[in-house]
C-alpha positions in Angstrom: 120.8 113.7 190.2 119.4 111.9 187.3 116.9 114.1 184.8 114.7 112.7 182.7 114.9 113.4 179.1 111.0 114.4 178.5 110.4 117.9 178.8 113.7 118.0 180.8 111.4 117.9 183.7 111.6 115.9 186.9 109.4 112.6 187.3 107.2 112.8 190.6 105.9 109.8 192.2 103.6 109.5 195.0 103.7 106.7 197.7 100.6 105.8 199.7 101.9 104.4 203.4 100.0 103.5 206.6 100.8 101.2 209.4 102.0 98.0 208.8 103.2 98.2 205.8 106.0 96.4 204.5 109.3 98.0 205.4 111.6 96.8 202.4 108.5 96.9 199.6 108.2 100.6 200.7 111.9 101.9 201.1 113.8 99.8 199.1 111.5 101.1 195.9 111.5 104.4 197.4 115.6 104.4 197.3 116.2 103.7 194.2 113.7 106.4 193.0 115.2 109.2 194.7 118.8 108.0 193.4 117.1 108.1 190.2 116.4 111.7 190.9 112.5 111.2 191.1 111.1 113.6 193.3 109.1 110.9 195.8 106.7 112.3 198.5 105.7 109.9 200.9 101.8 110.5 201.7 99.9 108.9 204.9 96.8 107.8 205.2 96.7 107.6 208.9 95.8 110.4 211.3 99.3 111.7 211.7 102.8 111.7 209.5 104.5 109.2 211.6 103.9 105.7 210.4 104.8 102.5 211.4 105.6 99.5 209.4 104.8 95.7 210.1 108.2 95.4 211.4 108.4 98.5 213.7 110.5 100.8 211.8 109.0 104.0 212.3 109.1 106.7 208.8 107.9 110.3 208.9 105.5 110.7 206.0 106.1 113.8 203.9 102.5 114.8 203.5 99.2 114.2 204.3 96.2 113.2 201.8 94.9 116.7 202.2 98.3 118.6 201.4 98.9 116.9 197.8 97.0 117.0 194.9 98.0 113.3 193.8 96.5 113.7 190.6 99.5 115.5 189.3 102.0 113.1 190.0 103.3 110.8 187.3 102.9 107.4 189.3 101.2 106.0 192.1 102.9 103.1 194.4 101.3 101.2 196.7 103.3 99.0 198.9 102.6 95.7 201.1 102.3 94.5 204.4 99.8 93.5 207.0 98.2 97.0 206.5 94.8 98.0 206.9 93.5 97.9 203.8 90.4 99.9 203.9 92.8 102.6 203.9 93.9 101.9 200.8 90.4 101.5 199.2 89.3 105.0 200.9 91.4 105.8 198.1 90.2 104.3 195.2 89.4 107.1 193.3 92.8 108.0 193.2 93.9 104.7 192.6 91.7 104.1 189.6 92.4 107.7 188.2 96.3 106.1 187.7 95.3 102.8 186.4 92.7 104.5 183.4 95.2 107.6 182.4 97.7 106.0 179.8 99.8 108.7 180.9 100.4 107.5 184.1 101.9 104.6 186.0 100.1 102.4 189.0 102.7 100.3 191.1 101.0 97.8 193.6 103.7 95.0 195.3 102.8 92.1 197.6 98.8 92.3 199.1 98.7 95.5 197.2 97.9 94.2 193.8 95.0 92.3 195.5 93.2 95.7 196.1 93.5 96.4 192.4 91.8 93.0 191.2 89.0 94.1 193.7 88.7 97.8 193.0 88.3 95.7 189.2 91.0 97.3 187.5 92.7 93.9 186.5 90.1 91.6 185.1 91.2 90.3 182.2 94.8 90.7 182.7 97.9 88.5 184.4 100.3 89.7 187.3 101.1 88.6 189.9 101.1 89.2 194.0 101.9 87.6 197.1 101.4 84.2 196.0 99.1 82.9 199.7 96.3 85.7 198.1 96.3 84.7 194.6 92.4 83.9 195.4 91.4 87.5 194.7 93.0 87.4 191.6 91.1 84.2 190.8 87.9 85.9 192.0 88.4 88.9 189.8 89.2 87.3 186.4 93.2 87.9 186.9 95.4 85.1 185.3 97.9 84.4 188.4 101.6 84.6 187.1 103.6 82.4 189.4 106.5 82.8 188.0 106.6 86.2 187.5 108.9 88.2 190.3 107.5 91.4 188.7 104.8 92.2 186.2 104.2 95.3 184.1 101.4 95.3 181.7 101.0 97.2 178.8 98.7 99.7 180.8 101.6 101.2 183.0 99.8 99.0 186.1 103.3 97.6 187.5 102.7 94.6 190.0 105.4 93.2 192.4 105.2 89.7 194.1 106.4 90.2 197.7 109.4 91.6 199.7 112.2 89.6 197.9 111.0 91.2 194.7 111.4 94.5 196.1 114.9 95.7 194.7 113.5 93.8 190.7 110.0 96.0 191.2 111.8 99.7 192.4 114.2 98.8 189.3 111.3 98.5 187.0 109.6 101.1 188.6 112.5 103.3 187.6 112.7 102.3 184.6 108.5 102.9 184.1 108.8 106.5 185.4 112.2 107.7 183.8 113.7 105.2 181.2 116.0 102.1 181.1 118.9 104.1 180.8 118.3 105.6 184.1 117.6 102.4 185.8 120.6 100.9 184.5 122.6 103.4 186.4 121.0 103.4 189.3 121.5 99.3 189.3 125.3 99.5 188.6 125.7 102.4 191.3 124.0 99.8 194.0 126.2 97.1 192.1 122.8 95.2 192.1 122.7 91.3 190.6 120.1 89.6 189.5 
């Protein structure tokens, strides 16, 4: 297990999942975490800890909202899919409590970053998203990065395209949360090419 080398303490990052989500933006990100040795607890904001993605692969949930204080983890992903996204703006509190606290990191892939251009916590920045709902980045003042498969600003808000950026964004994620040496190991012990 990996340690990170500030305060020799263990990075913890909590994951926000509810039905539909997008099975590879969620577990592909939360793999390479936990080889990273970040401690990941899977939190879900439906009625019950069972949760089903868009493409019907079924994941227990570690926790419920009520059981965490999500405030003291160091980074807070959101992943895509055709979810319900009320759920994720029942949260925005939380969610803009880890995009205004330099100390902390805000990870949004696919549809997600979309909910952070209209909870406002983008204007007047770039990233990018899943390119068919760049018009709520238009509508919120974002500058649309086509190009970009992943986009980290210098806020710690860390933005992922879609599903085929999933492996590129739990990299960077990684790499956000710990440090680039870690991610560099965890990307030669998954013999990952990009």
């Amino acid at each position: 297990m990996y340690i990170t080398k500030e305060k020799n303490m263990v990075k913890k990052v909590a994951v926000f999942l509810t039905a539909n989500f997008e099975t590879v933006e969620a577990l592909a990100p939360i793999d390479l975490m936990r080889r990273a040795g970040i401690e990941v607890t899977t939190i879900s904001l439906d009625q019950t800890l069972s949760v089903t993605s868009h493409q019907q692969v079924t994941v227990q949930a570690d926790k419920m909202p009520k059981q965490v204080q999500v405030q003291e983890f160091d980074a807070l992903f959101l992943p895509g899919g055709g979810l319900d996204e009320s759920k994720y703006f029942a949260q925005a509190e939380t969610i803009k409590f880890f995009a205004q606290d330099k100390n902390k990191v805000l990870a949004a892939i696919c549809m997600a970053p979309t909910v952070l251009a209209r909870l406002d916590l983008l204007t007047g920045k770039q990233g990018t998203c899943y390119p068919a709902m760049q018009e709520h980045f238009t509508a919120h003042q974002v500058e649309f990065k086509a190009t970009n498969a992943v986009y980290l600003d210098e806020e710690k808000i860390l933005l992922g395209r879609a599903c085929g950026a999933a492996f590129d964004f739990g990299l960077k994620l990684v790499e956000v949360v710990t440090d680039k040496a870690t991610a560099q190991r965890v990307a030669e012990a998954i013999v990952y090419q990009s």
